[in-house]
C-alpha positions as CSV (number, residue, x, y, z in Angstrom):
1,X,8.1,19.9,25.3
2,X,7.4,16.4,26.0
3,X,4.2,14.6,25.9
4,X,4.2,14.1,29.8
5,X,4.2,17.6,30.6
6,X,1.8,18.4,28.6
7,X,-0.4,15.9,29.8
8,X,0.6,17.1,33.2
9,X,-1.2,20.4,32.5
10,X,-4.6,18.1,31.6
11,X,-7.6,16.6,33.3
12,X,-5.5,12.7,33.4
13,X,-8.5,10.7,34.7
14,X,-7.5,7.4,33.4
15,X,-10.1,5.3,31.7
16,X,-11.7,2.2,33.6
17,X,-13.6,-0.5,32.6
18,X,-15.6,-2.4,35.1
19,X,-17.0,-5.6,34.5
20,X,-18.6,-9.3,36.1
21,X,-15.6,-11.0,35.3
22,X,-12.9,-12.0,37.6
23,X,-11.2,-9.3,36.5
24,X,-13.1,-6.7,38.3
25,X,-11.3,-3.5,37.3
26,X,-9.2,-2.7,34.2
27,X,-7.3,0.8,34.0
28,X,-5.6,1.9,30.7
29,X,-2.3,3.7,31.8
30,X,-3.3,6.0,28.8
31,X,-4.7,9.6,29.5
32,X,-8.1,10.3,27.7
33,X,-6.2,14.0,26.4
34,X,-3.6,11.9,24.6
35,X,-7.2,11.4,22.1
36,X,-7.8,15.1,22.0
37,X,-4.3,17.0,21.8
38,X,-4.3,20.0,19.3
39,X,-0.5,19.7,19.3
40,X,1.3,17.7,16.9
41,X,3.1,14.5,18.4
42,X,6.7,13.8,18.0
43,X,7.5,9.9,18.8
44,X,10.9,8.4,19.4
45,X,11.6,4.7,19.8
46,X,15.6,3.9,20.7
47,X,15.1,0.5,21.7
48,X,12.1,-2.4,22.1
49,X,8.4,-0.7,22.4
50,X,5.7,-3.9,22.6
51,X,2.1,-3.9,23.1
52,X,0.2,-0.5,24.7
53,X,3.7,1.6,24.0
54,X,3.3,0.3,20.5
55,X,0.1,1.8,20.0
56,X,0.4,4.7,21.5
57,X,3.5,5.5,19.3
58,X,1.4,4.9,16.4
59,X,-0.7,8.1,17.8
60,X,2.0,10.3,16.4
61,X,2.0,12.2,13.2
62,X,6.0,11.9,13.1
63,X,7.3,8.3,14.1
64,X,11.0,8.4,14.5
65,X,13.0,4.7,14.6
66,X,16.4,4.2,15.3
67,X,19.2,1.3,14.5
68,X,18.4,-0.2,17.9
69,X,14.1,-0.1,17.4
70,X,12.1,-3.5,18.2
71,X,8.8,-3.1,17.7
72,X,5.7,-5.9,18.1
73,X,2.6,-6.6,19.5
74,X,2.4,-9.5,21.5
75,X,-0.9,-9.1,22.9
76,X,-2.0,-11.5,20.3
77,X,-1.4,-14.4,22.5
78,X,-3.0,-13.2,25.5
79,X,-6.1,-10.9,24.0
80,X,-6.1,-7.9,22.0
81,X,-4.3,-5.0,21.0
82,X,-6.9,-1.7,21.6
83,X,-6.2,0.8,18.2
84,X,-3.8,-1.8,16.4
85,X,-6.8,-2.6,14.1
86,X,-6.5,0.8,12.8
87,X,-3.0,1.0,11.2
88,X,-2.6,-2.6,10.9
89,X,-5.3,-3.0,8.8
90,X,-3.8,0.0,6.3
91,X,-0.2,-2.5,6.2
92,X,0.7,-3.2,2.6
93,X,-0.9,-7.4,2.1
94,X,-1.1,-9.4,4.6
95,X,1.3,-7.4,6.7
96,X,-0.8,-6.1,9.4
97,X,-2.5,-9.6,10.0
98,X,1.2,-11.2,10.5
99,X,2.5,-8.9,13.1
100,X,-0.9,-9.1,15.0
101,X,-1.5,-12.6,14.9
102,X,2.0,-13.8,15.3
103,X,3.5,-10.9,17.7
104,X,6.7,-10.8,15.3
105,X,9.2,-8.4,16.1
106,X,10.5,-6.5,13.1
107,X,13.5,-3.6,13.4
108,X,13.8,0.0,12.6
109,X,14.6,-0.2,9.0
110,X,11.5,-2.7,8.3
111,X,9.1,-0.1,10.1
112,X,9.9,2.2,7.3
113,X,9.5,0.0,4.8
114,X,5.9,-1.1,5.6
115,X,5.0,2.1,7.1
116,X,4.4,2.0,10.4
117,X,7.6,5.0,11.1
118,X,8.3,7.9,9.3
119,X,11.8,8.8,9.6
120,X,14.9,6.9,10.4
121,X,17.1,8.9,12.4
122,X,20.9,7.2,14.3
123,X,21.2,7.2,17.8
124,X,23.9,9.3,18.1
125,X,21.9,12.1,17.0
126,X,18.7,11.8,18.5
127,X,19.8,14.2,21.4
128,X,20.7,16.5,18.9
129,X,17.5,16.3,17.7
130,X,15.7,16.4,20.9
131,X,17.6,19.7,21.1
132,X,16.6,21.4,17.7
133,X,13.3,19.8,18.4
134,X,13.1,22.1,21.7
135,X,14.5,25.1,20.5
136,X,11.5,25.0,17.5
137,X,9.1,28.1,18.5
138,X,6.3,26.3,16.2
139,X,4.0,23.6,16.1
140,X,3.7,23.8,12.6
141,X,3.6,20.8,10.6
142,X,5.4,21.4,8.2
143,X,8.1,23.1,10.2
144,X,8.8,20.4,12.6
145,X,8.6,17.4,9.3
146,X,11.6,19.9,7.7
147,X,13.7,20.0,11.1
148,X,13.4,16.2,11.3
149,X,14.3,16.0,7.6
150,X,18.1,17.4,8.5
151,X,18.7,14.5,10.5
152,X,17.4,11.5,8.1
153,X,19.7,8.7,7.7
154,X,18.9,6.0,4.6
155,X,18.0,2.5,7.0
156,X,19.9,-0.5,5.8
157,X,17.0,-2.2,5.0
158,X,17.6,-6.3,3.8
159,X,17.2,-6.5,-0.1
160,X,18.5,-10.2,-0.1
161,X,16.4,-12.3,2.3
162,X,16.9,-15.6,3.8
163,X,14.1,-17.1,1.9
164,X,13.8,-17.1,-1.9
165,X,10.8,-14.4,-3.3
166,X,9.6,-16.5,-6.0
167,X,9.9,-19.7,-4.5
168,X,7.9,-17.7,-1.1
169,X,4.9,-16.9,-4.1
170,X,5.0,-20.8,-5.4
171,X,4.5,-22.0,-2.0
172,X,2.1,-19.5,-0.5
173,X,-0.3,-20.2,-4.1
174,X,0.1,-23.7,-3.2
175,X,-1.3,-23.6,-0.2
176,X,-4.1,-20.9,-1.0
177,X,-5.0,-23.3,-3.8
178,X,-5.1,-25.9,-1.5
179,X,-8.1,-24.8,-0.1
180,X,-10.2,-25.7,-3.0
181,X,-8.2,-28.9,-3.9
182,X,-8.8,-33.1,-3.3
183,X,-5.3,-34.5,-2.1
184,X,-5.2,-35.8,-6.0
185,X,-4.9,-32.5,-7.3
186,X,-2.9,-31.0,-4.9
187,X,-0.5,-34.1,-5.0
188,X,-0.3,-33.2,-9.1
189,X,0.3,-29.7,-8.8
190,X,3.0,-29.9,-5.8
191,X,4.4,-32.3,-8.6
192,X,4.7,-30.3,-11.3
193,X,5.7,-26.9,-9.2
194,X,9.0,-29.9,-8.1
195,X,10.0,-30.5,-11.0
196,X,10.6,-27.1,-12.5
197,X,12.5,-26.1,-9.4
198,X,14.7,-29.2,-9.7
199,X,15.2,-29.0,-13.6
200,X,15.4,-25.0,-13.4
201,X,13.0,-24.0,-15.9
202,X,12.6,-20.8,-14.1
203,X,14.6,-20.2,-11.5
204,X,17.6,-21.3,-10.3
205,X,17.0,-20.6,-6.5
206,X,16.6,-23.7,-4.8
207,X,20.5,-24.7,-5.6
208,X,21.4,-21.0,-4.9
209,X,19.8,-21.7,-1.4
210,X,21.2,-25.1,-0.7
211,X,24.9,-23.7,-1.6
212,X,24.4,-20.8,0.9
213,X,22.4,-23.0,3.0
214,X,24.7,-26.1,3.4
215,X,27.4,-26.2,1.2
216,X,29.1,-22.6,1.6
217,X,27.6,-21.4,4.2
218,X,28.3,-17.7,3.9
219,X,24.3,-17.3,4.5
220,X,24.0,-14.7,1.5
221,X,21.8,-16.7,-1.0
222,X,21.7,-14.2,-4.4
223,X,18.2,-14.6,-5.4
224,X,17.0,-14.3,-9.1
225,X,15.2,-11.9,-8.8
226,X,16.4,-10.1,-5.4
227,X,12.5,-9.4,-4.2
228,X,8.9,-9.9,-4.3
229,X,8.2,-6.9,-6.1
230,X,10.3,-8.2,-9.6
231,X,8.1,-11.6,-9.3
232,X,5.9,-11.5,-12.0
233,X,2.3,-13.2,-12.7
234,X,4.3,-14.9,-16.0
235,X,7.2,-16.4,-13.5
236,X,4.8,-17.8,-11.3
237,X,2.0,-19.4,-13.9
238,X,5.2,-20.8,-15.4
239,X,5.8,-23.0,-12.8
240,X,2.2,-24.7,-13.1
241,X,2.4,-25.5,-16.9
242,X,3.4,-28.7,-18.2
243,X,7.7,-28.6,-19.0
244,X,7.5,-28.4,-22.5
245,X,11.3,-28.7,-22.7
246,X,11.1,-32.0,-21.4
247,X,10.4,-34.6,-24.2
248,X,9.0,-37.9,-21.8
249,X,7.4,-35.7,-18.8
250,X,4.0,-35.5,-18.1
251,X,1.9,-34.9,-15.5
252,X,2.1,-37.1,-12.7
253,X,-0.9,-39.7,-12.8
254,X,-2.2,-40.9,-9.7
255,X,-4.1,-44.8,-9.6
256,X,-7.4,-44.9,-8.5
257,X,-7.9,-44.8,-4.7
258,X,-10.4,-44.3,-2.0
259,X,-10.9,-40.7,-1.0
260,X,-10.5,-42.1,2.7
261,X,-8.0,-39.2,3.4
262,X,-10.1,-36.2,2.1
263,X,-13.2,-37.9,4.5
264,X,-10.4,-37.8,7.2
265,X,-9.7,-34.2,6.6
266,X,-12.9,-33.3,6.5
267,X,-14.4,-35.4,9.7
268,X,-11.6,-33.1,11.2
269,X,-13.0,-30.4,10.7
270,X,-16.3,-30.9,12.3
């Protein structure tokens, strides 16, 4: 049974807001029972859901995805999102801050990965689906996560990305470091971080990016290693230390200067 008719059998006074503003009147195209429904909530997306649709697919227990999903919430540039603070915040990182600040769009197979969809189903057998879907006499959980289970498919979800893991963790510590840094300091530690990716100490991705990149051009850099999750805290604090291999290097040393720059940042501020 879908949602709608459900719904249909409801009280649907839609919520309104009225305010001093301009905007005199706003009315959520959302029910008040979709907040109180005993049932549980099967939720398909087979194509682009943005903004209010978003959320309200998040409602669901089960959140089905297909090859052809696009999901994002825009609203970021225009307001807010009402409920996104909910299951963004429970993102793994800084996920749930990206997608709602920058109103990315991300695909079926990454919704699984993250979280944000529980089953990964083709299109050509959603209506079979539907169909087993209608034909189930229960509204147990359980019962309805094992019929959705018989028509999983594994998502092709990217294990190589466009942008190298470790060198992604180098530049995002540079700039948290930043923070806290004079341009001297940050000047000596971009230095140092240069210098092992040019001479390879650690990894070897910045050619392996440039050959892909610009030389080759087949666009499938093989990164070393092939995600964030083998990055370790030893890879990364290598790339600070001083390259012992290197008999005559040192860190760089800067002359004495005014700190007329960091005043300029800091006036800029204000």
């Amino acid at each position: 049974m879908a949602l709608g008719d459900l719904l249909e059998r409801e009280n649907t006074n839609q919520v309104v807001f009225e305010g001093n503003s301009f905007m005199k009147k706003v009315t959520l195209n959302r029910p008040r029972k979709v907040n109180t429904l005993t049932l549980e909530m099967v939720a398909i997306i087979d194509g682009m859901v943005m903004g209010g649709g978003a959320i309200v697919f998040m409602l669901a227990r089960f959140k089905i995805v297909t090859e052809n999903t696009v999901f994002a919430l825009p609203e970021g540039a225009v307001g807010s999102h009402v409920g996104g603070s909910y299951f963004l915040s429970r993102l793994p990182g800084y996920f749930g801050e990206y997608l709602g600040l920058t109103g990315a769009r991300i695909d079926g197979a990454e919704m699984i990965s993250c979280g944000l969809a529980t089953h990964f189903v083709l299109s050509k057998d959603l209506q079979l689906l539907e169909n087993a879907l209608d034909k189930l006499d229960s509204s147990d959980e359980s019962a309805i996560s094992q019929l959705i289970s018989e028509f999983i498919h594994k998502p092709n979800i990217k294990q190589l990305s466009a942008y190298s893991s470790q060198l992604n963790y180098i530049e995002f510590k540079q700039i948290r470091g930043g923070r806290k840094h004079n341009l001297k300091k940050c000047l000596i530690i971009d230095y140092t971080t240069f210098c092992h990716v040019l001479l390879r100490t650690v990894s070897n991705d910045l050619f392996e990016g440039v050959r892909a990149k610009l030389i080759e051009k087949d666009e499938k850099p093989k990164w070393q290693p092939v995600n964030l999750e083998l990055v370790t805290k030893k890879m990364l604090d290598r790339f600070f230390d001083k390259l012992v291999d290197e008999e005559n290097w040192e860190f760089i040393k800067l002359s004495p200067r005014s700190n007329l720059v960091d005043n300029i940042v800091s006036y800029s501020k204000l």
